[in-house]
N, C-alpha and C positions, 0 to 999 in steps of 0.2 A: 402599449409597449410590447412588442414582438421580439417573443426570446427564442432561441435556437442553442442545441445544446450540441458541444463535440466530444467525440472519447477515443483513445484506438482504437481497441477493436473488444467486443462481449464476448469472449468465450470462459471465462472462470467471474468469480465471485470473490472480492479481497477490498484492501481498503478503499483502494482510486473507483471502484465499483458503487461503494456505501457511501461515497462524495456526489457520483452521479446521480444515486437514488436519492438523497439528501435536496441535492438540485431541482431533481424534477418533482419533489413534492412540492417545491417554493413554486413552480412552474408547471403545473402536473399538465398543459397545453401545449407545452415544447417539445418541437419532433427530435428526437437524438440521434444522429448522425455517426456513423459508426464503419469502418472499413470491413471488418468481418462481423459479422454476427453468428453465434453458435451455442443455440437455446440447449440441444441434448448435452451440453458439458456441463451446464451450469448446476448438476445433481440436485438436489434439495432447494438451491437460492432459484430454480425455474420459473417455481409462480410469482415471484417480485418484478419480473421481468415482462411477463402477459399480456400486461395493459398498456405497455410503453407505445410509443410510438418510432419505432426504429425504422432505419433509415441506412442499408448497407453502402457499401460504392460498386462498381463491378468484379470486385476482388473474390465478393459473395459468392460469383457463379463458376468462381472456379474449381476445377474439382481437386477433391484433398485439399480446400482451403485450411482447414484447422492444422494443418500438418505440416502447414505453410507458412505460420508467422512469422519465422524467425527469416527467410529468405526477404517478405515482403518488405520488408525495410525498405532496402533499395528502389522499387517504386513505390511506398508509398508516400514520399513528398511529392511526386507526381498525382497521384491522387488525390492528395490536398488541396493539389493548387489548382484541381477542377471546381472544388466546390465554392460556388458564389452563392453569398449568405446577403444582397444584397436587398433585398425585402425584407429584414429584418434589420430590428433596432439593437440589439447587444445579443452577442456571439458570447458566446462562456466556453472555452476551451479545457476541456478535465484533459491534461496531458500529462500521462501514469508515467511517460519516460520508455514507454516500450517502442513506440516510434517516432523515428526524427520527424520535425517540422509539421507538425500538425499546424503551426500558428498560419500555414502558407495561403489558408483560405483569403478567398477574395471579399472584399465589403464594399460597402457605398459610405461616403466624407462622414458621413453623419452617423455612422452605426459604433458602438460602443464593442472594441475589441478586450476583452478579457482573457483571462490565462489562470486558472486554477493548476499550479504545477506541483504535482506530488515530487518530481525532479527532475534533474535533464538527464536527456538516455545515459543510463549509467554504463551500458556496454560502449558508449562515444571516448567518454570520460574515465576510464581508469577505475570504477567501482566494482563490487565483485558483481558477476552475474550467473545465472543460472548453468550456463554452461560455457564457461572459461576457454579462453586459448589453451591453457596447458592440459587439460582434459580435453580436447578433440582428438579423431586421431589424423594422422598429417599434420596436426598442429603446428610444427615450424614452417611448412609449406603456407599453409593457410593464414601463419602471422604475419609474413612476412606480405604475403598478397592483398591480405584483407586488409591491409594499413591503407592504402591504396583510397576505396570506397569512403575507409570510416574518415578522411584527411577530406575529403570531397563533403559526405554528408555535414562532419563539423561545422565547415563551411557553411552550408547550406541554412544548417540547425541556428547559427548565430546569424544570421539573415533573417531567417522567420522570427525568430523572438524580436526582433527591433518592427515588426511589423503590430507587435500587442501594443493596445491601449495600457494597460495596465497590467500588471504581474500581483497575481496573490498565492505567497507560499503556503505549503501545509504546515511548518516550523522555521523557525529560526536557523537552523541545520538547513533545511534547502532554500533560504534566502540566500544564504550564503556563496552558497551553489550558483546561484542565478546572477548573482553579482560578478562573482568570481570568472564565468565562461560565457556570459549575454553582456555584463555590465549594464546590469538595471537594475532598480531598487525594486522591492518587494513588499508588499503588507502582506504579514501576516495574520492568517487566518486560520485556526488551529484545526483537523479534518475532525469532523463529526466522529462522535463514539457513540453507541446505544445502551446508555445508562440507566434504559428501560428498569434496570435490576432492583429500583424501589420497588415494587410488587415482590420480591424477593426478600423472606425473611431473613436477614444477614446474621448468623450465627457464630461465636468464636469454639464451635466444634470444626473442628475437620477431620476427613481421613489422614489413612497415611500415606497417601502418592504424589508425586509433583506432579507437574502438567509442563505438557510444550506441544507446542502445534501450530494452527495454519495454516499459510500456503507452503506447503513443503518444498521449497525449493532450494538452491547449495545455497546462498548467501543468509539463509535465515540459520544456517548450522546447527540443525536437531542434533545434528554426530553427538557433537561435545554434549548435548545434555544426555543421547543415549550410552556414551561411551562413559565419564562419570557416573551414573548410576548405575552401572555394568559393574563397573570398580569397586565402589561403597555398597552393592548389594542392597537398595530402596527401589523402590515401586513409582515407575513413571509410565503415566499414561502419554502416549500420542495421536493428537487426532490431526485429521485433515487431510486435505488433497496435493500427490504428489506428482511433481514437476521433472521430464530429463530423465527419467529413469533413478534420479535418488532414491524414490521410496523402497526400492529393492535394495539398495545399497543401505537405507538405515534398516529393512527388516535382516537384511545378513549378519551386519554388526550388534544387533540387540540379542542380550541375555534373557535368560528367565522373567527377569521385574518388569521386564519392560513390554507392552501389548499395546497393539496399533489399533484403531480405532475406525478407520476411514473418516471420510467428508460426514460432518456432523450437523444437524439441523441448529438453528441459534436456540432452540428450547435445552436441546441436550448440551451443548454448547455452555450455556448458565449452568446448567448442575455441576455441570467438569469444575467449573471457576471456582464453583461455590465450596463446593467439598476438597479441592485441592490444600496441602501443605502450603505449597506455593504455584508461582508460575516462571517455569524456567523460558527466559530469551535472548539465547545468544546469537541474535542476527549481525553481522557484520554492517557497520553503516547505513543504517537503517532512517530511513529517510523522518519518517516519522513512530512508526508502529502504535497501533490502534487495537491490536490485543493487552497488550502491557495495560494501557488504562481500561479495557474493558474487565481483565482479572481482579483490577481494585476496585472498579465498581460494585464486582461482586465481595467484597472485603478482605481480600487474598491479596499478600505483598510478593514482589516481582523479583526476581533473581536475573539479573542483567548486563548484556557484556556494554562495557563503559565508552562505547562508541555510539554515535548519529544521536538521531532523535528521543528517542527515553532518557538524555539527559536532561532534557526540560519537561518530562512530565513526570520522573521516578525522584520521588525524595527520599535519600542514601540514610538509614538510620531510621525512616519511619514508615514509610513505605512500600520498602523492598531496600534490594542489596547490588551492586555491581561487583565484576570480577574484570581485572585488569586485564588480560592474555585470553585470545581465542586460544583458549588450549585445556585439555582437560584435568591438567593440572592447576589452575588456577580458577578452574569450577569447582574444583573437588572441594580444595582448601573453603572455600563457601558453605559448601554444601555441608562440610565437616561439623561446621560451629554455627550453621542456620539454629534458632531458637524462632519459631512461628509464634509462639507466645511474646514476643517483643511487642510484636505489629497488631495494632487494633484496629479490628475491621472499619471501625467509623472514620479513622483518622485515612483510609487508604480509600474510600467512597467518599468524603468530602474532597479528596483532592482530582480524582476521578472526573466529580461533576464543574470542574474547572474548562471540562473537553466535550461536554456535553452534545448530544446532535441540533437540542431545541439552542442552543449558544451559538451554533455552528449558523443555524438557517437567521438566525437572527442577524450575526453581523455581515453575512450574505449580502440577505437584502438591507442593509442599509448603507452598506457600500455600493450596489449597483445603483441605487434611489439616491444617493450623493452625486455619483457621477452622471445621472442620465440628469440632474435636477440643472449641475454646470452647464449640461450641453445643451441643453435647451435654452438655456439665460444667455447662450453666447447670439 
């Protein structure tokens, strides 16, 4: 069985990332296919990447590619619909939602099309993104034009998806999604977490700081957990790699408590979880989020805006907490009356390994081995 892996494009390190490396360990043989490749961003996740077998398109050899994602949209369904995957037996599409219609590759009758979808572009669809219409500048120029392409791509985007064999969501939140603008059904498959944190003596000491971090970008909203702990005067650590020129924008609004961190390796990474209060995550519509449950793995409960995906892995009362309102008034009110002594570490690690990465590879392959098992009997 000849597997072949797709992704947008490798220039950072985040969840839809740790779903491909998840994949290619099931497949450690498969070349992975990729429109840009850009190993010097990857900071510290560089050597996971090494031994890959990648596979750019010609987008690679343009210059200022990295500086170029956000234009390449526009041709890359064009690019997609170069690639013929027909010498292979199942195509596995990791489509993170950064660009339309990756599904557009070409196959041969017998080959097993798959779709691992973290979500549909959310800049098509109406969800927040990294850098919004109303933050450009010409912005009403630009909305009113750019309706234009993104009315064309839809199109386009709902064409490729009827092209998959099959659709596997990362939650229940972007089945929904997929139903909703392809009209397909979805199995879920919930994205790999690395709960490695058993080696990890889980202790109910902690510091005194919250934690929030990641991929820094505007829809994950650090503001409100730096702007709240500005207010209440507590100690928030932030780590991570920033997106669009926010990270300047949260380092001008943070107070004294609050100290940024940069891109942190996963060793340092676990300690932050481990010794945290909590972990603050007010991402807006958040497809799934794969730090929430990595913070309980390390026995740390999760402070969470009551929107996307952390409603089916955060349980309210034992787990962690949600707050109604992106707004930091309705973080505060949280933060006010947090007791960390509620939440025990065990009960936030058992629910943790609910999302496990060895869970993750497992129902993987047993759904690719189901469907390739049909098509072979036909």
């Amino acid at each position: 069985m000849k597997v072949v892996l797709v992704h947008d494009y490798l220039k950072e390190y985040g969840g839809a990332e740790r779903v491909v490396e998840a994949l290619h360990e099931i497949w450690p043989k498969a070349p992975i296919y990729t429109t840009v490749y850009a190993p010097s961003f990857l900071g510290p996740h560089r050597e996971r990447v090494n031994q890959w077998d990648i596979r750019p398109s010609i987008l690679q050899y343009v210059p200022f590619k990295e500086k170029l994602l956000s234009p390449f949209r526009l041709v890359a369904p064009m690019i997609f619909k170069l690639w013929d995957f027909s010498q292979y037996d199942v195509v596995i599409v990791s489509a993170a939602g950064t660009y339309t219609s990756p599904n557009l590759i070409k196959t041969k009758p017998g080959t097993i099309h798959l779709c691992y979808c973290h979500t549909p572009p959310r800049y098509l669809y109406g969800y927040p993104t990294a850098a919004p219409w109303d933050e450009v500048k010409w912005r009403k120029v630009l909305k009113v034009f750019g309706q234009i392409p993104m009315h064309f791509l839809r199109m386009i985007d709902f064409q490729a998806a009827q092209k998959v064999d099959f659709f596997i969501a990362n939650s229940k939140n972007t089945a929904s999604r997929i139903q909703k603008f392809y009209r397909r059904e979805a199995t879920v498959i919930y994205a790999p977490v690395d709960i490695s944190f058993k080696q990890l003596t889980i202790s109910p000491q902690r510091s005194n700081y919250f934690l929030a971090g990641g991929r820094l970008a505007r829809p994950k909203r650090v503001d409100l957990a730096i702007l709240a702990c500005n207010q209440l005067k507590i100690p928030l650590k932030v780590f991570g790699r920033a997106f669009a020129g926010y990270g300047e924008e949260l380092k001008q609004m943070a107070g004294s408590t609050v100290e940024f961190l940069g891109e942190v390796t996963d060793e340092v990474k676990t300690k932050l979880l481990a010794g945290c209060r909590a972990y603050i995550f007010p991402a807006e519509e958040e497809d799934f989020g794969i730090s929430p449950v990595e913070a309980m793995a390390a026995g740390r409960p999760v402070i969470a805006l009551r929107q996307g995906g952390v409603l089916e892995t955060i349980i309210e009362g034992k787990t962690g907490e949600f707050f109604n309102e992106p707004t930091v008034e309705s973080l505060v009110r949280i933060l006010e009356k947090f007791n960390p002594k509620k939440y025990r570490p065990q009960d936030c690690r058992k629910q943790a390994e609910k999302f496990s990465k060895e869970r993750f590879k497992r129902e993987i392959k047993e759904f690719v081995k189901e469907k390739w098992k049909k098509k072979q009997s036909r």
